[in-house]
N, C-alpha and C positions, 0 to 999 in steps of 0.2 A: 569389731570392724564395721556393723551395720553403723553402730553409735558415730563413729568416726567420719563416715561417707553420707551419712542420713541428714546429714543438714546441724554439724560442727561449725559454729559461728567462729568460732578462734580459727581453727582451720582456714576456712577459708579469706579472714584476716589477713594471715602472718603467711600464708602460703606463699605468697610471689615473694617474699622476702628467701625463702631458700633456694629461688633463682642465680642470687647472689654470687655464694660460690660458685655456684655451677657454671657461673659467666667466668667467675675468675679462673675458675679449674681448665675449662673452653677456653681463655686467654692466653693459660701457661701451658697448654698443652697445642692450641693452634697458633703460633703466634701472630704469624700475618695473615690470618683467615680469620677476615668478619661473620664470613656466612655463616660458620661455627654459631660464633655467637648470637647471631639474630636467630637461627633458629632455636637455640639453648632457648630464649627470652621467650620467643612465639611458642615453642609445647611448653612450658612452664604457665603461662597465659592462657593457653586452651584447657590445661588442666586444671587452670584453676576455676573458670567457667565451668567446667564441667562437674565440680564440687559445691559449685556454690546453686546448681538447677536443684538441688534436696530440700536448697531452702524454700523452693517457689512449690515442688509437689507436694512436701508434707507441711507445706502450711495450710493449718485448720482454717478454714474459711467458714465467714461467719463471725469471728471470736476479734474484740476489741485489745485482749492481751496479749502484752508481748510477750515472744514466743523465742524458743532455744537460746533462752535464758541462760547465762551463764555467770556467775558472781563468785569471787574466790577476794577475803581480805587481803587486802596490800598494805597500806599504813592505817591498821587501825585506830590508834589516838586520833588520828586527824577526823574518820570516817570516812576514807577512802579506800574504795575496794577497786578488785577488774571488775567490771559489772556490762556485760553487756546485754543486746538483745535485740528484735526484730519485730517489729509490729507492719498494718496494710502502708501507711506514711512512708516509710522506712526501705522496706523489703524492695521495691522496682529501683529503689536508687542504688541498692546496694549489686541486682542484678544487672542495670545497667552498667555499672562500672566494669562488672568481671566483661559484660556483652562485648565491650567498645572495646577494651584494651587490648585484645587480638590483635581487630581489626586494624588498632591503629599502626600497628608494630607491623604490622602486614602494610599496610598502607605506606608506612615512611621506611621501605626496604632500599630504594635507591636516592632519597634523598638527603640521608644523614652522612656524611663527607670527612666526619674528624668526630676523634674520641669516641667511637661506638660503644666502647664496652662502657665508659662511663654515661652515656647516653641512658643506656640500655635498663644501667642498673638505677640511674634517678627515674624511670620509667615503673619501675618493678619497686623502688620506695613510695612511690606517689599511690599507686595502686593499695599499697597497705593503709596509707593515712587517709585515702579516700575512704576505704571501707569503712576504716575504726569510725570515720567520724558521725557516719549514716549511725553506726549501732552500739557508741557508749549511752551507758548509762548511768554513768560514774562525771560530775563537772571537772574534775582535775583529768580523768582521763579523755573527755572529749576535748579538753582545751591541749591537750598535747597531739593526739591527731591533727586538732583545725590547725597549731602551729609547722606541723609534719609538713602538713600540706605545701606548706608554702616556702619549704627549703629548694626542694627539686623542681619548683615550678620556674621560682627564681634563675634558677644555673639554668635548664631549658629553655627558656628565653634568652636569658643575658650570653650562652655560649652557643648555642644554637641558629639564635633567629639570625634577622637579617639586619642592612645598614644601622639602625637604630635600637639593638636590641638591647644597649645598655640601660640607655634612656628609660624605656619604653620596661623593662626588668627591674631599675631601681622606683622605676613610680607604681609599679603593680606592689613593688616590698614595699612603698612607705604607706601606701593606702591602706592596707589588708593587717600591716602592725600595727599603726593606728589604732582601728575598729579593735583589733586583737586586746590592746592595754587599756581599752575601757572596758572592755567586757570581762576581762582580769578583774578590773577593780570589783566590778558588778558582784562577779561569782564569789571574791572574800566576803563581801557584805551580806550576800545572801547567806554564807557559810556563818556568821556569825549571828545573824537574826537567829538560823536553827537553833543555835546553843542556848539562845536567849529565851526562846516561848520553847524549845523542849526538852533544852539541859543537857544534850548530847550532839557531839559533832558529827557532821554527816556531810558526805558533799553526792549525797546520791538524788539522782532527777528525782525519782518519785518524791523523796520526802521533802525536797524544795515545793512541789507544786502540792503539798499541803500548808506552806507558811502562809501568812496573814501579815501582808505587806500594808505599812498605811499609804493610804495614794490621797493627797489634798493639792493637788497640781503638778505643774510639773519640775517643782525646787524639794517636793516631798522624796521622803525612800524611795517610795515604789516608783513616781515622777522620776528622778536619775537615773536609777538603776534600767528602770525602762529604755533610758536613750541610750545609755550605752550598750545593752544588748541591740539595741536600734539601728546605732550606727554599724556595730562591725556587721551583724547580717545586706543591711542595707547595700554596703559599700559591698560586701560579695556578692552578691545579686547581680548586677549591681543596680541599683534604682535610681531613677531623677532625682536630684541632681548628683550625684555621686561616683557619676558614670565613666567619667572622663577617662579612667584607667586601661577601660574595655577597649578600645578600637586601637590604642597605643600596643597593649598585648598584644590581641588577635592579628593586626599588619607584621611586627615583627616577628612574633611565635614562630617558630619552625611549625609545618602542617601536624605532628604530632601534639604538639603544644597548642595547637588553635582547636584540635579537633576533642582533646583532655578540657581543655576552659571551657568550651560550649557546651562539651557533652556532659560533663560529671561538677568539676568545679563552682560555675556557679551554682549546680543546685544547693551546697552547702547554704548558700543563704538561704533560700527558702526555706528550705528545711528546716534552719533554725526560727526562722518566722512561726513553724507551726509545733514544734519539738519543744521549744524554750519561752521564744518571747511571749506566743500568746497565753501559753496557761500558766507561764510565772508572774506574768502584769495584767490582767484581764481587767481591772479599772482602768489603769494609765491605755489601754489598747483601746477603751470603750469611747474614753475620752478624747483619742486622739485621731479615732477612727476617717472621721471625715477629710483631715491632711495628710492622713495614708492614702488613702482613696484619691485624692487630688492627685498627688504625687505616682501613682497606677497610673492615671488615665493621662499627665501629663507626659509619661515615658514612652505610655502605647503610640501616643501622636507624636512626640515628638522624635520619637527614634526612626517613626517611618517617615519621617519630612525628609530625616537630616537623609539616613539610607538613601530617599531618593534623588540626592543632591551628590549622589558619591562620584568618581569617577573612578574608584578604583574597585578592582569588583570585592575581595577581600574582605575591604573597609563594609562594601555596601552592607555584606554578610555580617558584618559584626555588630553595623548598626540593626540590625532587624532583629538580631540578638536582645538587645536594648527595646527593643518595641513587643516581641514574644514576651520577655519575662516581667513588663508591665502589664503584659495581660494576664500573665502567669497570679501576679501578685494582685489584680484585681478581683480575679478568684478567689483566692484566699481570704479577703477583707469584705466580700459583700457574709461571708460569715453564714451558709445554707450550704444544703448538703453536695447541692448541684454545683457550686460555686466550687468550692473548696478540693471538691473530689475530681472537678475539670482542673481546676489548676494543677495538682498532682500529676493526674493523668499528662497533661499538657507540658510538665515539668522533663519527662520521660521522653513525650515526640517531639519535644526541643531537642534534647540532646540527639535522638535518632537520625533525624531530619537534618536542622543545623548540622552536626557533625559530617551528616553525607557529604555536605553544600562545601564544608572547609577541605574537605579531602580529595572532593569533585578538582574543587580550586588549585589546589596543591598539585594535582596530578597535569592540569592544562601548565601551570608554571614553572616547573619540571622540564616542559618541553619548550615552551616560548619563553622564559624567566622575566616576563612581565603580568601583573595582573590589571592594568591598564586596561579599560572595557573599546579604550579607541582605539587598541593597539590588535583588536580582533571583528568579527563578522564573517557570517557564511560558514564555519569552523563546522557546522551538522554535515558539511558536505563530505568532508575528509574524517570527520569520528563521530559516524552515527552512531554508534554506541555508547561513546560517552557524552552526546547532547541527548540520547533517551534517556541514562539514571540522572540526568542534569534533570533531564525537564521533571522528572518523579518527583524527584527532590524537592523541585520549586514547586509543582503544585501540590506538596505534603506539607509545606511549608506556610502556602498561603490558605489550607485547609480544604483542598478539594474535599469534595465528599468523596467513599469509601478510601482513602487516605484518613493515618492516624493523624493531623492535623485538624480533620473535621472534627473528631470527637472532642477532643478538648476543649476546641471553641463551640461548641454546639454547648455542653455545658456549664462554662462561665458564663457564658452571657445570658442561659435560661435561667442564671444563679445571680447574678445580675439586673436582668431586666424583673426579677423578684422582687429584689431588696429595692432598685430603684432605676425604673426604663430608663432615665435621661442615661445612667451610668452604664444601662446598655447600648445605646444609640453612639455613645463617645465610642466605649471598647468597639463596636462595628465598625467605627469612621476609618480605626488604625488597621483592623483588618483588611479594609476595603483598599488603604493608602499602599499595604504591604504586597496585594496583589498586582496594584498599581508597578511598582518600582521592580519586585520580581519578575514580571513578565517582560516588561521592558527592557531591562537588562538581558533576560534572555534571548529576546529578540533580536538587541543590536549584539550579541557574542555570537549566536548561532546560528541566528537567518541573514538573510541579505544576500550580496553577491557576496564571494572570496576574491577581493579586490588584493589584499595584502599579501606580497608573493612569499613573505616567511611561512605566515599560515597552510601557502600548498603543502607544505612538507611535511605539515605535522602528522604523526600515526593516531590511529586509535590507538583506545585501551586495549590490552594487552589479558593473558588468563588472568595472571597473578593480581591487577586490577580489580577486574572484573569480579575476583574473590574478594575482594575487599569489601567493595559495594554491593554488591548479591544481597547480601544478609541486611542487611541496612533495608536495602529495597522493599526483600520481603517482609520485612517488621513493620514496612510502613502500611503496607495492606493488609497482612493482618489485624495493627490495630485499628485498621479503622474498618475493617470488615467486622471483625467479631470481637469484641472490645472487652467480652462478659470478665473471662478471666483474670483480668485486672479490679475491673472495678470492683468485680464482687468482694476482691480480696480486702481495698482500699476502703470502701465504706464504712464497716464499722467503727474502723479506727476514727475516720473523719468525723461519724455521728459522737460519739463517748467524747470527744473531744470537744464537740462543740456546747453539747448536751450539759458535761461538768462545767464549762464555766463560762459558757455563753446564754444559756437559758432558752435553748430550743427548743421548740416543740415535739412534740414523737412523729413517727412519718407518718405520710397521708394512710390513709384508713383503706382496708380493703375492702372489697365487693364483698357486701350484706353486712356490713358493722355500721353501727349508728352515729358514729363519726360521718361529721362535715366533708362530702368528696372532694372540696376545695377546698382545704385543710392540706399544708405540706409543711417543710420545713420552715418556718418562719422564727427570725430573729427579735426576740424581743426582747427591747430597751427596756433598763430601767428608768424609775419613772421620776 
C-alpha cells in the first residue's frame, strides 16, 4: 500500500481515467442532476493531486536521475516497452497538471450549459494524456499521449467555446497534426539509425540520446530530423512565427479550455525542447542556435506590441501568452544553468499566473458576457475582491518581486545577459512592454468612474469563486517568496543535461577552492 501511495507513476497517470465510470454510474443513477456529476469529476481530481504530492516528497533531491521508474515490455520486436519516469525537468509539470485541474473544474461549475457528462469526461481524458506525456520514456508511447492530447482538446473547443469555435478548433487540429506527422517520420528514422549502429530495435529515449546522428547542414539526417522535431514542439509552444493558432483558441475555448492551454498544454512544447530536441540534435541545435534565439526575442517583443493593441481583454491575455513563452524559450537557448532553470521555473508561473488571469476573465464574462475592455471601467468599485486576485494576477504576471513571476525572469535574463547582454536588454524590453499593456488594461477594466449602468449590477465573487482562485493566489507568493524547493529539485537535472551535450562547465567554485570566483556556468562553443 505504501509502494502504491508513495509516489506510483502509473497511478497517478491513469487515475482520473476511473473517473469515467464513475461519471457514467452518476449519469445513470442521477439522471437530471449535473451537480452529481461535477462533483463525482472534482473528488476524483482532488484525489488525484493528492497522489501525485509522493512524487514531489519523496523525490531525492540532489540526483540528475529519473526517478519512480517504471518499465514493463509491450512490443518487444519492435523495442517498445511502457517505460516511464520523472526527473527535476519533468516533475513540476506533471504536478502542475494534477494542481490546476481541480481548480479548473471548480472554476467552470456554472459555465458549462450542454453535455456536462461529456464535458466532464474529455476533461478527466485530457488529464491522463497530459501527464503521460511529461513522463514517457518510451517514443511510441510519448507520441500516443502528445496525440491523446489533442482529441479532447479538439471537442472542448469545437463544442464548448464560443461564436467561432469551429473555426478556431479545426485550425488548433491542423496545426498540432502537422508538427505531429513530421515528427512521426522523425521518430521512424531515429528508430531505424538504432538498428543500424547497434543491431537492436529500441524506441526508448535513453537509448536514442546515445545515437550519433550525422549533422552537415540542414538537408543532412540529423539537419531534418532536427526540424521536424522543431516544428511540432515549436507550433505547441507556440513560437514566432507559428503562433497564429493561440489567440483563435484562447478567444473561443470555453474558460476551462483557455485555463488547460495556458496552464499545462503549451508546456508540452517546451518540454519537448529540452526532453528530445536538444540532446537528440545537439549539432543541428548548436548550429541553428542564433535563429532560435532570433525567433525568442522576436515572440517576447512581438507578442507584447500586438497584446498591447488588443481590445479584447481575452485576446490581450493570450497574446502575452505568446510574449512569456518567448521568454520562456530564450531561457532555454541562452544554454547556462541560470537560463535554463529560469525558463523551467517560468514554465510553471506561466501556467499559475496566466491561468489565474483566463479564469479571472471567464468569471467577469459570466456575468457581463462581454470581454470587451470598452465595454467596462470602475468595476473595483462593485467587486473589490475580484479586482484584488485581478490585480495579484497581473502583477505576478508582469514579475512583481516577491511574486513567482519575479523569479523566473530574474533568472533568464541573469542566464542571458551571461551568454550575451544585448539578448538581455531585448528579453527586458518585452518585459517592460508587458507591464506596460497589463497595467493599463487593468486600469481602464477596474479604475475610473462606473459610468456603464450594466456594470452597477454586477456582484462579486462569490465563496466557491474565491476557492478557485485562493490557491492560485497563494502559489504565486510562495514561489516567489521561497523558491528553494523547486529549483533545488530542477537543477541537477538542468546541469547533467547541459554538461552531456553542451559542454558546460562545472559550477562556480566555492569559498576557499582555487577555482576562478568568476568562473560559473559558461557555454562553450566549439571551435
Amino acid at each position: 500500500m505504501e509502494s502504491l501511495f508513495g509516489g506510483n507513476l502509473s497511478l497517478v497517470i491513469f487515475f482520473p481515467l476511473l473517473g469515467i465510470p464513475i461519471i457514467l454510474f452518476l449519469s445513470y443513477l442521477y439522471e437530471n442532476s449535473e451537480e452529481s456529476l461535477k462533483i463525482g469529476a472534482l473528488v476524483v481530481t482532488l484525489i488525484e493531486f493528492l497522489i501525485s504530492i509522493p512524487l514531489f516528497t519523496n523525490f531525492e533531491t540532489g540526483s540528475a536521475a529519473m526517478q519512480f521508474v517504471q518499465k514493463v515490455p509491450w512490443i518487444e520486436s519492435l523495442g517498445i516497452s511502457y517505460h516511464v519516469g520523472l526527473d527535476g525537468i519533468s516533475l513540476f509539470l506533471v504536478l502542475l497538471t494534477t494542481f490546476i485541474m481541480p481548480i479548473t473544474l471548480l472554476g467552470s461549475w456554472r459555465s458549462i450549459h450542454k453535455g456536462m457528462r461529456e464535458f466532464l469526461i474529455f476533461m478527466l481524458v485530457l488529464q491522463t494524456a497530459l501527464i503521460g506525456t511529461f513522463v514517457a520514456l518510451d517514443m511510441v508511447l510519448f507520441f500516443i499521449f502528445w496525440e491523446a492530447v489533442l482529441i479532447p482538446m479538439y471537442f472542448i473547443v469545437g463544442i464548448w467555446g464560443t461564436e467561432r469555435r469551429i473555426y478556431a478548433a479545426i485550425k488548433f487540429f491542423i496545426y498540432t497534426a502537422f508538427g505531429s506527422a513530421l515528427m512521426l517520420i522523425a521518430i521512424l528514422f531515429l528508430f531505424y539509425l538504432h538498428i543500424e549502429q547497434f543491431g537492436i530495435a529500441s524506441m526508448d529515449v535513453m537509448d536514442f540520446y546515445k545515437l550519433n546522428i550525422p549533422f552537415e547542414g540542414i538537408l543532412s539526417p540529423q539537419g531534418l530530423a532536427f526540424l521536424a522535431f522543431f516544428l511540432a514542439f515549436a507550433i505547441k509552444v507556440p513560437m514566432f512565427p507559428f503562433h497564429t493558432w493561440l489567440p483563435d483558441a484562447h478567444v473561443e475555448a470555453p474558460t476551462a479550455g483557455s485555463v488547460i492551454l495556458a496552464g499545462v498544454l503549451l508546456k508540452m512544447g517546451t518540454y519537448g525542447f529540452l526532453r528530445f530536441l536538444m540532446p537528440f540534435f545537439p549539432d543541428a541545435f548548436m548550429a541553428y542556435l542564433p535563429i532560435l534565439i532570433a525567433l525568442a526575442i522576436i515572440g517576447v517583443i512581438y507578442g507584447a506590441m500586438v497584446a498591447f493593441a488588443q481590445k479584447d481583454l481575452k485576446k490581450l491575455v493570450a497574446y502575452s501568452s505568446v510574449s512569456h513563452l518567448g521568454l520562456v524559450m530564450l531561457g532555454i537557448f541562452v544554454l547556462n544553468i541560470q537560463g535554463v532553470q529560469g525558463g523551467i521555473y517560468q514554465m510553471i508561473n506561466h501556467g499559475i499566473s496566466t491561468g489565474a488571469l483566463f479564469i479571472l476573465v471567464g468569471m467577469v464574462y459570466d456575468r457581463r458576457h462581454t470581454k470587451k475592455i470598452a465595454d467596462f471601467g470602475g468595476i473595483a468599485k462593485v467587486m473589490p475582491i475580484f479586482a484584488a486576485f485581478f490585480m495579484i494576477s497581473t502583477l505576478a504576471s508582469i514579475g512583481l518581486p516577491l511574486l513567482n513571476g519575479f523569479v523566473g525572469e530574474f533568472l533568464i535574463l541573469l542566464g542571458a545577459f551571461e551568454f550575451n547582454w544585448i539578448y538581455a536588454v531585448l528579453g527586458a524590453t518585452g518585459i517592460i512592454l508587458g507591464a506596460i499593456y497589463m497595467l493599463w488594461a487593468y486600469q481602464r477594466v477596474f479604475l475610473g468612474p462606473l459610468n456603464n449602468a450594466a456594470n452597477k449590477a454586477l456582484k462579486d465573487i462569490n465563496l466557491r469563486e474565491i476557492l478557485v482562485v485562493l490557491p492560485l493566489a497563494i502559489m504565486m507568493f510562495f514561489m516567489g517568496i521561497y523558491p528553494k524547493p523547486f529549483l533545488e529539485k530542477i537543477e541537477p537535472s538542468v546541469e547533467a543535461l547541459l554538461k552531456s551535450k553542451f559542454s558546460v562547465m562545472a559550477p562556480a567554485s566555492k569559498p576557499g577552492d582555487d577555482q576562478n570566483p568568476d568562473d560559473g556556468f559558461r557555454l562553450v562553443f566549439p571551435e
